[in-house]
py3Dmol code that shows the C-alpha trace and the ligand (Angstrom):
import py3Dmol

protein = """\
ATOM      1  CA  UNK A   1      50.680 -17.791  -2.759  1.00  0.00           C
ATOM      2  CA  UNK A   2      50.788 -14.884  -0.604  1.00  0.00           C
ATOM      3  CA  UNK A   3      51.264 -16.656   3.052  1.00  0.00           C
ATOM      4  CA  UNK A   4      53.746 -13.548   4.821  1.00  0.00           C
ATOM      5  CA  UNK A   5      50.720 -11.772   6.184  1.00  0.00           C
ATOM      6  CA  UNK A   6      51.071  -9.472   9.036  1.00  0.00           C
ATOM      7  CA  UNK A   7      47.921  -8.635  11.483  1.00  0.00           C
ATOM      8  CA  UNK A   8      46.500  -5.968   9.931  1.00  0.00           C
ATOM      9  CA  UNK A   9      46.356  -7.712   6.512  1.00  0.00           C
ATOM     10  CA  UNK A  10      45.476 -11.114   8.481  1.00  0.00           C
ATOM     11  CA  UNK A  11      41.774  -9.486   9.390  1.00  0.00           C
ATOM     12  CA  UNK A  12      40.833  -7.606   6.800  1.00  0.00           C
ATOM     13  CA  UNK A  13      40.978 -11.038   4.510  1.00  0.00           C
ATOM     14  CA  UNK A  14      37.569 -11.392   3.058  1.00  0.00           C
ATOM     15  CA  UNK A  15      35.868 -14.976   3.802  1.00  0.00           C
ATOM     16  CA  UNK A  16      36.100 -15.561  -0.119  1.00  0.00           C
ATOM     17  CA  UNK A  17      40.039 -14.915   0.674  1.00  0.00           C
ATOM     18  CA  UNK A  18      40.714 -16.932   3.270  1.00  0.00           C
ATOM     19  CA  UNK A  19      38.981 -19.947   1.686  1.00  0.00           C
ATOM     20  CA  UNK A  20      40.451 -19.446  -1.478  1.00  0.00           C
ATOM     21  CA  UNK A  21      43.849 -19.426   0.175  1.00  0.00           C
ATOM     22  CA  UNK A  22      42.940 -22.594   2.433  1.00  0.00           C
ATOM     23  CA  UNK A  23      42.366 -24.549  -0.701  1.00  0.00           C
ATOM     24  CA  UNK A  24      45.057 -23.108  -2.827  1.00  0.00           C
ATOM     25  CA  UNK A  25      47.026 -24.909   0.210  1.00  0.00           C
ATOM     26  CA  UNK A  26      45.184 -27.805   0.446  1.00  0.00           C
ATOM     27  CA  UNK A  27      45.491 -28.286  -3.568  1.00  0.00           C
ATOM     28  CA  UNK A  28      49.807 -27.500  -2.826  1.00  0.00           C
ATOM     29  CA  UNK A  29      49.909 -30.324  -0.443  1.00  0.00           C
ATOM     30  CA  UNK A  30      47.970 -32.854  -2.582  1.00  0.00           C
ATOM     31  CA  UNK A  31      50.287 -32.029  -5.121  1.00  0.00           C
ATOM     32  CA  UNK A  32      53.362 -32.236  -2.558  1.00  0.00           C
ATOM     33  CA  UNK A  33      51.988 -35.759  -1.787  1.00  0.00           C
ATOM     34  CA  UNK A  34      52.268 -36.943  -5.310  1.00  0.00           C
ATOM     35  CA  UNK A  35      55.657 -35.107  -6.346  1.00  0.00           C
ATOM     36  CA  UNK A  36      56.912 -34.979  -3.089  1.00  0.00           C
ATOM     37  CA  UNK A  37      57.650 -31.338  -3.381  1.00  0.00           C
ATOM     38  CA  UNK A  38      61.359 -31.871  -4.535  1.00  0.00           C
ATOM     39  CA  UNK A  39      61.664 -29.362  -7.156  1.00  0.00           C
ATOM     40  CA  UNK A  40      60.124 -25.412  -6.444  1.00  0.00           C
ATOM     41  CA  UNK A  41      59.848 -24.865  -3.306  1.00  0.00           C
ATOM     42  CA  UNK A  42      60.354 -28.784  -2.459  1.00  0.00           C
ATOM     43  CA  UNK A  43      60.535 -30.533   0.818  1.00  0.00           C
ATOM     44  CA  UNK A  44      63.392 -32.382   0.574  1.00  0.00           C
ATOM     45  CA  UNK A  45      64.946 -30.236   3.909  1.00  0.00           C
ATOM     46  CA  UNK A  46      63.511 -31.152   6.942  1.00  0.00           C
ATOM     47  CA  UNK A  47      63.659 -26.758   7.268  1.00  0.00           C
ATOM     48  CA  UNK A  48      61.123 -26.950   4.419  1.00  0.00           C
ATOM     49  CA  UNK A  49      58.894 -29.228   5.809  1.00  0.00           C
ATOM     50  CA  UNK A  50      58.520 -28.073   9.348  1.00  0.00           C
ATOM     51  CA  UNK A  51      58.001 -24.463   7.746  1.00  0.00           C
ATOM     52  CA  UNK A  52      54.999 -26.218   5.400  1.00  0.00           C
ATOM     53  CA  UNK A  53      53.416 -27.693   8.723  1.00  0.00           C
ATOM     54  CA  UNK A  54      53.471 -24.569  10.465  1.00  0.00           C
ATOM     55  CA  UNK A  55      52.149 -22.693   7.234  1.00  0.00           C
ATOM     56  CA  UNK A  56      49.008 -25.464   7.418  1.00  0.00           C
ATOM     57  CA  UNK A  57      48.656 -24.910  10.799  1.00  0.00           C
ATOM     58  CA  UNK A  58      48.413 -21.344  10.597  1.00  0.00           C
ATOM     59  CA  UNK A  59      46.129 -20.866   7.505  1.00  0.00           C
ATOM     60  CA  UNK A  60      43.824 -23.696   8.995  1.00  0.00           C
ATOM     61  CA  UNK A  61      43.737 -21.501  12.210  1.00  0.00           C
ATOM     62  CA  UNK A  62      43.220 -18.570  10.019  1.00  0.00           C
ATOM     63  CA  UNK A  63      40.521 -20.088   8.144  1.00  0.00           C
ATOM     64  CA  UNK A  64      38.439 -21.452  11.190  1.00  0.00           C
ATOM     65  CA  UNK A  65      38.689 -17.884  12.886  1.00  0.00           C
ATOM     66  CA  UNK A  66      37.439 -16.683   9.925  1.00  0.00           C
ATOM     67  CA  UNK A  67      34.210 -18.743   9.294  1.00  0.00           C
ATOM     68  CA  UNK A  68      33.592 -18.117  13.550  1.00  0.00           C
ATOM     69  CA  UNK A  69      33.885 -14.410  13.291  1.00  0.00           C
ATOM     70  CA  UNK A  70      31.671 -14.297  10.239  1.00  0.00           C
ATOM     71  CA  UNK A  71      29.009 -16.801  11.296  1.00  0.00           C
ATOM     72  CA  UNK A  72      29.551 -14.395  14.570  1.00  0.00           C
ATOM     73  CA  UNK A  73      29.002 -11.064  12.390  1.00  0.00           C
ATOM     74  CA  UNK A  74      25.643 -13.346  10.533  1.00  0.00           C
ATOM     75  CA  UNK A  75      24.262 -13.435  14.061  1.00  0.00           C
ATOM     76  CA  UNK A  76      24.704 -10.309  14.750  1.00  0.00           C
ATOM     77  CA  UNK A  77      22.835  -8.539  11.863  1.00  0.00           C
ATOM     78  CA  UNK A  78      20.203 -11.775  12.370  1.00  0.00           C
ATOM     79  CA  UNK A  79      19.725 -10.100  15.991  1.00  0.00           C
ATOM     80  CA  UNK A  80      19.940  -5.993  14.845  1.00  0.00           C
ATOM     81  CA  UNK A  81      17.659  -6.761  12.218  1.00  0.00           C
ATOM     82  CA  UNK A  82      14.875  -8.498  14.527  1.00  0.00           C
ATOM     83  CA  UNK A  83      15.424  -5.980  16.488  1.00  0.00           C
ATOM     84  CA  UNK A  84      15.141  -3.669  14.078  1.00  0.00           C
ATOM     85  CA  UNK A  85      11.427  -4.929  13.428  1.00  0.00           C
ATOM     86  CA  UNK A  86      10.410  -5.305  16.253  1.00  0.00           C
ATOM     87  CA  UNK A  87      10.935  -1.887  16.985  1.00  0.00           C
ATOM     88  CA  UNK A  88       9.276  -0.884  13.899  1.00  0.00           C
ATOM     89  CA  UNK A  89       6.033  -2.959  14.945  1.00  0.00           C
ATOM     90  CA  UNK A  90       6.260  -1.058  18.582  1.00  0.00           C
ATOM     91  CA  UNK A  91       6.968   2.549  16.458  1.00  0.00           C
ATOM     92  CA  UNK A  92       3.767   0.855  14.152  1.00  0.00           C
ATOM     93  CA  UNK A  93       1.270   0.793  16.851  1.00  0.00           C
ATOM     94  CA  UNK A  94       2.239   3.644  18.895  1.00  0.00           C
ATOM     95  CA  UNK A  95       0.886   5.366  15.620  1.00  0.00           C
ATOM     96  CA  UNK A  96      -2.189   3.770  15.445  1.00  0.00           C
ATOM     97  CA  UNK A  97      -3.035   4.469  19.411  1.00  0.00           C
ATOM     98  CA  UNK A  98      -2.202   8.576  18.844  1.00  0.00           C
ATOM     99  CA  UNK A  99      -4.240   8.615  15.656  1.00  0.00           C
ATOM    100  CA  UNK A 100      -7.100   7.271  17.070  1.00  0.00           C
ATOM    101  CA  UNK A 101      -6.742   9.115  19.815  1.00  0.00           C
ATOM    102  CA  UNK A 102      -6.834  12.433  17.354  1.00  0.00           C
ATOM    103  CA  UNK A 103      -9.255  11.239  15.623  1.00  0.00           C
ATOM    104  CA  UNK A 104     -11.490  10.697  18.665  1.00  0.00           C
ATOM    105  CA  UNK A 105     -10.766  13.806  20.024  1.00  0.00           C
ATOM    106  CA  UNK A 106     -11.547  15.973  16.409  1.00  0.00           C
ATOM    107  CA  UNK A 107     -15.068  14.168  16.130  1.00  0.00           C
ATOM    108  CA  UNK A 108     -16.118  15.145  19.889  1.00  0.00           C
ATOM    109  CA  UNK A 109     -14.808  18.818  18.970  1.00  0.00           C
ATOM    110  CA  UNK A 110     -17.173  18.597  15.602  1.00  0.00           C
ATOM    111  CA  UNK A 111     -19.948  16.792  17.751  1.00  0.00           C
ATOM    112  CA  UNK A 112     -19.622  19.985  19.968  1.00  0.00           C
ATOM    113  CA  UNK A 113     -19.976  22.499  18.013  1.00  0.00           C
ATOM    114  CA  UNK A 114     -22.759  20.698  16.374  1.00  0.00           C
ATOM    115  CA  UNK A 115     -24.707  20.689  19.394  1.00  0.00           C
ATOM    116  CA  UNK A 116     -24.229  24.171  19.838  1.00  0.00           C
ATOM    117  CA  UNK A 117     -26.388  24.572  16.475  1.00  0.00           C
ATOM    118  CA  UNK A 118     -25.780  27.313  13.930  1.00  0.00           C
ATOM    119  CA  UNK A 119     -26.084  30.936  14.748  1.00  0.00           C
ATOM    120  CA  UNK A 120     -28.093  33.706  13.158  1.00  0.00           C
ATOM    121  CA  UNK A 121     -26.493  33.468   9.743  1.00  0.00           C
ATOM    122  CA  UNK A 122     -27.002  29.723   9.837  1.00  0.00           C
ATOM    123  CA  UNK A 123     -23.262  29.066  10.167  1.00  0.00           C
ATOM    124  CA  UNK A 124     -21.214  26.434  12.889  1.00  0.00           C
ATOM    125  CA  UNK A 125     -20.689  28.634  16.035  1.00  0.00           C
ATOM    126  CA  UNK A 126     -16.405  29.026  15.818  1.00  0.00           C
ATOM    127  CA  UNK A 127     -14.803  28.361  19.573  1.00  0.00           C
ATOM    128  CA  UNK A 128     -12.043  30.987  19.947  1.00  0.00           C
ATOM    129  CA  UNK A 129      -9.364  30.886  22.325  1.00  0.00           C
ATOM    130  CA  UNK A 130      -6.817  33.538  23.047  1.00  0.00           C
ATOM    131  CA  UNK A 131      -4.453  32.159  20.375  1.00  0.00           C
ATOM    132  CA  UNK A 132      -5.933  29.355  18.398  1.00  0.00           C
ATOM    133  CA  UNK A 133      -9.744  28.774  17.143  1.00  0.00           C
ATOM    134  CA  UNK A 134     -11.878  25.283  16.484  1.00  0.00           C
ATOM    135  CA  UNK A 135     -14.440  25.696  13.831  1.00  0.00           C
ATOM    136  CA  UNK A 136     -16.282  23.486  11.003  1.00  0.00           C
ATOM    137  CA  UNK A 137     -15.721  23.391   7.496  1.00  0.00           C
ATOM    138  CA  UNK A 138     -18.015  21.849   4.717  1.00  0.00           C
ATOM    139  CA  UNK A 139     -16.235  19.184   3.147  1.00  0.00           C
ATOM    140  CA  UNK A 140     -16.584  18.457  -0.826  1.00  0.00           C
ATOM    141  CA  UNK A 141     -19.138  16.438  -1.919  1.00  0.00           C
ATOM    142  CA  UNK A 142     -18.170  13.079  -2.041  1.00  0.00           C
ATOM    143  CA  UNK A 143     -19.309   9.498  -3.167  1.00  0.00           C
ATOM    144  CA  UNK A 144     -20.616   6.772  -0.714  1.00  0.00           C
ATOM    145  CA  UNK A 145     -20.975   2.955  -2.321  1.00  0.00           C
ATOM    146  CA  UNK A 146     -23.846   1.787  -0.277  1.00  0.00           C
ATOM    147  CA  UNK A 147     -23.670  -1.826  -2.333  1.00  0.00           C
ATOM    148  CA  UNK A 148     -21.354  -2.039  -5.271  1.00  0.00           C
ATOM    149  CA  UNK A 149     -23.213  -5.205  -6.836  1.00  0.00           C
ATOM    150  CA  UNK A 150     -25.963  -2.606  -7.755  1.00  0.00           C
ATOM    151  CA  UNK A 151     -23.399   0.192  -9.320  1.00  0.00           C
ATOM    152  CA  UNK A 152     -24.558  -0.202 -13.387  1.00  0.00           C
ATOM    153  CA  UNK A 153     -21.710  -1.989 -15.427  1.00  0.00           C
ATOM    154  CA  UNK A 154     -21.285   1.399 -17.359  1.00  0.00           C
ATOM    155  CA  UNK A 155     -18.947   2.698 -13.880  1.00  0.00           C
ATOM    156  CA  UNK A 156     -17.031  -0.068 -14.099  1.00  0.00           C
ATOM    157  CA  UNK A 157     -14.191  -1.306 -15.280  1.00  0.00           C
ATOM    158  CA  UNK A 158     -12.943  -5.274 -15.337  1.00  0.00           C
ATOM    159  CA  UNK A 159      -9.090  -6.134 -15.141  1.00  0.00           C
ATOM    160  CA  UNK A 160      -8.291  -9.489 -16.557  1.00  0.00           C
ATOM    161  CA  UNK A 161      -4.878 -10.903 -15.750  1.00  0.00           C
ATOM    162  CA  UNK A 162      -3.991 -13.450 -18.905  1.00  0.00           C
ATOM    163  CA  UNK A 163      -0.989 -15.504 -19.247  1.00  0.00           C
ATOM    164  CA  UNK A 164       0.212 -16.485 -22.548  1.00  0.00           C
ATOM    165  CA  UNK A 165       3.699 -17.460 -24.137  1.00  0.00           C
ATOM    166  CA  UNK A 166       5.108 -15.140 -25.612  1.00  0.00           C
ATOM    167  CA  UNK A 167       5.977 -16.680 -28.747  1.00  0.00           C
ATOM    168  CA  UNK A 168       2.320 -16.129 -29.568  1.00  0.00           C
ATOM    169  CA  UNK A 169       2.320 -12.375 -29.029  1.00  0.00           C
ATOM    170  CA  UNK A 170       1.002 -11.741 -32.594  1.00  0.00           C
ATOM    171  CA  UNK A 171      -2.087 -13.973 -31.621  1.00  0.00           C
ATOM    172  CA  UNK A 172      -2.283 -12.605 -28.379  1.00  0.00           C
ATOM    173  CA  UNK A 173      -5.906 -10.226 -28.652  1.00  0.00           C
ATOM    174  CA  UNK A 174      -7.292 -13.846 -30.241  1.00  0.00           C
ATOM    175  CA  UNK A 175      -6.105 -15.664 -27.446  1.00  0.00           C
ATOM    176  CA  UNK A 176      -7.545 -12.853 -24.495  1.00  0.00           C
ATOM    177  CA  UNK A 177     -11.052 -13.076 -26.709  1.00  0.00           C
ATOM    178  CA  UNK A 178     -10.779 -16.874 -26.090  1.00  0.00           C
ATOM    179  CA  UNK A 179      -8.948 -17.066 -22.870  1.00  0.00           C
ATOM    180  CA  UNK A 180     -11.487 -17.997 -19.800  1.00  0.00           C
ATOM    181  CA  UNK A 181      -9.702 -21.205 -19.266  1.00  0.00           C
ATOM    182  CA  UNK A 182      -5.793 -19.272 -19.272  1.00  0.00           C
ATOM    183  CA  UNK A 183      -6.847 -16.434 -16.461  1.00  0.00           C
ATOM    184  CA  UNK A 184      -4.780 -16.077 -13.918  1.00  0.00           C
ATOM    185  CA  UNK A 185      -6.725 -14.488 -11.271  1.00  0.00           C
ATOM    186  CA  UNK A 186     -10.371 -13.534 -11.031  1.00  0.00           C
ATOM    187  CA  UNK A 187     -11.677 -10.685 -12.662  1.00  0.00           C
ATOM    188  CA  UNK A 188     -10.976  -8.021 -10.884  1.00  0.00           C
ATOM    189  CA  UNK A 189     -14.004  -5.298 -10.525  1.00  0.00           C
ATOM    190  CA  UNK A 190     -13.219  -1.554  -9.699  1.00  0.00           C
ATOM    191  CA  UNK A 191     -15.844   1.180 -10.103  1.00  0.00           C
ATOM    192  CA  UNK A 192     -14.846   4.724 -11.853  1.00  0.00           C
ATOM    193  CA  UNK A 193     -15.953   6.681  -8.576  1.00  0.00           C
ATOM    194  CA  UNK A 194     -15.176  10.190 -10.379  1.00  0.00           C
ATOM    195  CA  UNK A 195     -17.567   8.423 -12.947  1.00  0.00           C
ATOM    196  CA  UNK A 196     -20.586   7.907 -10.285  1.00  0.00           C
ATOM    197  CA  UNK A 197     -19.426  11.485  -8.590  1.00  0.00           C
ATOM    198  CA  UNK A 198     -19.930  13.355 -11.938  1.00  0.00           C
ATOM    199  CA  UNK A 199     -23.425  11.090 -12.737  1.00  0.00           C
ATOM    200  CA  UNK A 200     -24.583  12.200  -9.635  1.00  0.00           C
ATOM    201  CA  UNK A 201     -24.317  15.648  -9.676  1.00  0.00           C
ATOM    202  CA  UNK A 202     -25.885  15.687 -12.884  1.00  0.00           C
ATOM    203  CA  UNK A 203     -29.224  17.284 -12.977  1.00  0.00           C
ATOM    204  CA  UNK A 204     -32.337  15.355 -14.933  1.00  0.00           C
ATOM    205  CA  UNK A 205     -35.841  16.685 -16.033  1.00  0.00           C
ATOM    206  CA  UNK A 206     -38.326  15.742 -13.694  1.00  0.00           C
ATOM    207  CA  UNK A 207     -40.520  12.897 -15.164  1.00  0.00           C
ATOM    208  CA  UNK A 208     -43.319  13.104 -12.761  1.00  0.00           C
ATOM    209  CA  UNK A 209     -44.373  17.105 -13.658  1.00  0.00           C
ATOM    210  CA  UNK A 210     -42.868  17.352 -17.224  1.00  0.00           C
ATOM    211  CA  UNK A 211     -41.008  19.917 -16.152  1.00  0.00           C
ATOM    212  CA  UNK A 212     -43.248  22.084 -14.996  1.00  0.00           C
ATOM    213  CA  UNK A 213     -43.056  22.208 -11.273  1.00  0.00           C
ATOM    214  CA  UNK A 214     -46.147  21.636 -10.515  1.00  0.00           C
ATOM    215  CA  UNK A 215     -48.747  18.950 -10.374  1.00  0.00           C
ATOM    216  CA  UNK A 216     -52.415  18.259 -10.385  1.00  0.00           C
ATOM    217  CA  UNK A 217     -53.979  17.747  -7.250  1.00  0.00           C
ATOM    218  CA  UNK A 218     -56.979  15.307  -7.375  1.00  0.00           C
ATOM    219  CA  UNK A 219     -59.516  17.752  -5.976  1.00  0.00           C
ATOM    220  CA  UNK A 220     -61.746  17.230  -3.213  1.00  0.00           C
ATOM    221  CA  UNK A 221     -64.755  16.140  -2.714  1.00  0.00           C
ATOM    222  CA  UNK A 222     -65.927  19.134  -2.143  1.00  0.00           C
ATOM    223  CA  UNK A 223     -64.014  20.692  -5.881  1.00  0.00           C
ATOM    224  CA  UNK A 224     -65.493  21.063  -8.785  1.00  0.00           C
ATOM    225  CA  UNK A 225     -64.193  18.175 -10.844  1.00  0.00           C
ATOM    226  CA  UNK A 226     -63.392  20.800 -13.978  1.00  0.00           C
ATOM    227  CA  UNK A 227     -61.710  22.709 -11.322  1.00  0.00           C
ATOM    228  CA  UNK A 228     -58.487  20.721 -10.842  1.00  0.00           C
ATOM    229  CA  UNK A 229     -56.141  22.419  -7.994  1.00  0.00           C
ATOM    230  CA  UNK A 230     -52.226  22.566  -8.718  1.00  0.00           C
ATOM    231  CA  UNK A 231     -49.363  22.109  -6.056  1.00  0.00           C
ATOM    232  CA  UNK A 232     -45.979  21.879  -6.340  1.00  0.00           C
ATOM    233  CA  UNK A 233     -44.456  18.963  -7.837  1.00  0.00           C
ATOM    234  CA  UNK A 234     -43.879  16.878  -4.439  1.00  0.00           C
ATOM    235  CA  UNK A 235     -40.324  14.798  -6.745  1.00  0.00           C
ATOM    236  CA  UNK A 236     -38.536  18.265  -8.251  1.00  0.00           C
ATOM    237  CA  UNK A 237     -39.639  20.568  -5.020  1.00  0.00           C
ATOM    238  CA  UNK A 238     -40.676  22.498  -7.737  1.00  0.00           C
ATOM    239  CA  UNK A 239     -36.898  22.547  -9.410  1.00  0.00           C
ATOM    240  CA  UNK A 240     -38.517  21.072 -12.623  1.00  0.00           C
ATOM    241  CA  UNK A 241     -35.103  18.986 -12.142  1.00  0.00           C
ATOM    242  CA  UNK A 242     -33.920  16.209  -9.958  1.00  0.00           C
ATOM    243  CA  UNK A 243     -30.441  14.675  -9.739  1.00  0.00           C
ATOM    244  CA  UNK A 244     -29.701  11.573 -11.410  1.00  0.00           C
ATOM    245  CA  UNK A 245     -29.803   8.442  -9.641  1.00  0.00           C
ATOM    246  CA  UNK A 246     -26.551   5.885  -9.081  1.00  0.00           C
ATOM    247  CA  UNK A 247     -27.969   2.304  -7.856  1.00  0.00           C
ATOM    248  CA  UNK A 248     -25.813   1.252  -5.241  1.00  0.00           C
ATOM    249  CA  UNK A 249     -24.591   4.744  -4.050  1.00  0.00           C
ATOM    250  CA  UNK A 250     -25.283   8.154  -3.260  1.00  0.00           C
ATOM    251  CA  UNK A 251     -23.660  11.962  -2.832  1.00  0.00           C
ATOM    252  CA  UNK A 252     -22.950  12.744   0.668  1.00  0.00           C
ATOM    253  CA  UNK A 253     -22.778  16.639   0.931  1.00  0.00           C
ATOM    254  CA  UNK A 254     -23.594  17.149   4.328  1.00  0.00           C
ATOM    255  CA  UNK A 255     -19.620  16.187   6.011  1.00  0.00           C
ATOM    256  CA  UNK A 256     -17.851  18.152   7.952  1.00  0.00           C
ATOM    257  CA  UNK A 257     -14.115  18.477   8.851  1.00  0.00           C
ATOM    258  CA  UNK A 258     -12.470  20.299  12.049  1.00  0.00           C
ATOM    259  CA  UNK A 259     -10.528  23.064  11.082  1.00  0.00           C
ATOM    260  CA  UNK A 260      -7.876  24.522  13.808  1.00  0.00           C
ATOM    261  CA  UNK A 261      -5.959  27.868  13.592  1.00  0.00           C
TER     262      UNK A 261
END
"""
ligand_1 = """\
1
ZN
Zn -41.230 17.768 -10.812
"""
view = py3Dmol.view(width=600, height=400)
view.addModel(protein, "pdb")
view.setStyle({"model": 0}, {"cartoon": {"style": "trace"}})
view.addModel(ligand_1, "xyz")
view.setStyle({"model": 1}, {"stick": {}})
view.zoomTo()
view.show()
């Protein structure tokens, strides 16, 4: 038992240390009790035993410091960590505040220039300052889900979360066909939206002309019924196409971004 520590070595004994050496003690003077200590290091002097009581003394000192000063330190992280947090929650919604603020400040600078209306070549006016410019850009067509319930199961995909043992791995695409009662979680439902995107921006004949961009016009009274008028077809503008439909969502084409050099 190593009990001739000096200072330095006294503090930098780990808590697993100093208990360890508090019960290897404790153990030594259980045993001393039963043997009474008269062979190694025995306490047949009354030297001996005085030096024992001072070496319980100052381990048992040693080892209450100990727990203190690391129930102490525990405290201390408890505190720099909630600290720590609540810092992070401050840092969090200081965030928040400046990007709403931006992004409050971007849509009345797009709102602006909007309601300066395009100029001659149909384009956003651009507002130019002596070193840095505002203008609008078109931003790619993207997809809006207006109600996803009405999105066709063929853009969709189902994850299904099963839970089997897995000592019956080799049945385990039996037990998924069979496994309603075993799920986990509900289904869960996500639509492919680069799926919907790519339906939508497919182009379809147009049903109501057959394609030919133009329809019959009941005539007027006044026509001669052999005599039928044509106009253009009112569904294809004309196009002979029209895009395909997506129930449940559409292509939005027309949004705009703020651009600033
Ligand atoms: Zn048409």
């Amino acid at each position: 038992m190593n009990n001739q520590l000096g200072p330095q070595e006294v503090k930098s004994l780990s808590l697993y240390d100093r208990e360890a050496e508090w019960k290897q003690l404790e153990e030594l003077l259980a045993n001393a009790c039963l043997v009474g200590l008269n062979e190694e290091g025995g306490l047949e002097t009354q030297e001996n035993a005085e030096a024992l009581v001072a070496l319980v003394e100052k381990t048992f000192l040693a080892v209450q410091d100990k727990r203190d000063s690391f129930c102490s330190f525990l405290a201390w992280l408890e505190g720099q960590q909630h600290m720590g947090e609540q810092e992070q929650e401050r840092l969090e919604y200081r965030i928040k505040r400046i990007e709403a603020a931006r992004k409050r400040l971007e849509k009345l600078a797009i709102d602006t220039i909007r309601s300066l209306g395009p100029d001659a070549k149909g384009k956003w006016k651009r507002l130019e300052g002596k070193t840095s410019t505002l203008s609008l850009a078109k931003n790619p067509a993207s997809v809006e889900v207006l109600d996803d319930k009405l999105i066709p199961d063929e853009f969709k995909d189902i994850t299904i979360e099963v839970k089997v043992s897995a000592t019956i791995a080799d049945k385990l695409i039996a037990t998924i066909v069979n496994a309603d009662h075993a799920l986990n979680k509900p289904p869960l439902i996500s639509v492919r939206m680069k799926d919907v995107a790519a339906a939508l921006k497919e182009m379809l004949p147009c049903e109501d002309c057959g394609e030919l961009g133009v329809v019959s016009k009941p005539p007027d009274e006044s026509e001669v019924i052999h005599n039928p008028s044509w106009s253009v077809c009112p569904k294809c503008n004309g196009d002979k196409q029209v895009p395909r439909q997506v129930p449940g969502a559409r292509l939005v084409t027309d949004k705009v971004r703020l651009v600033r050099k």
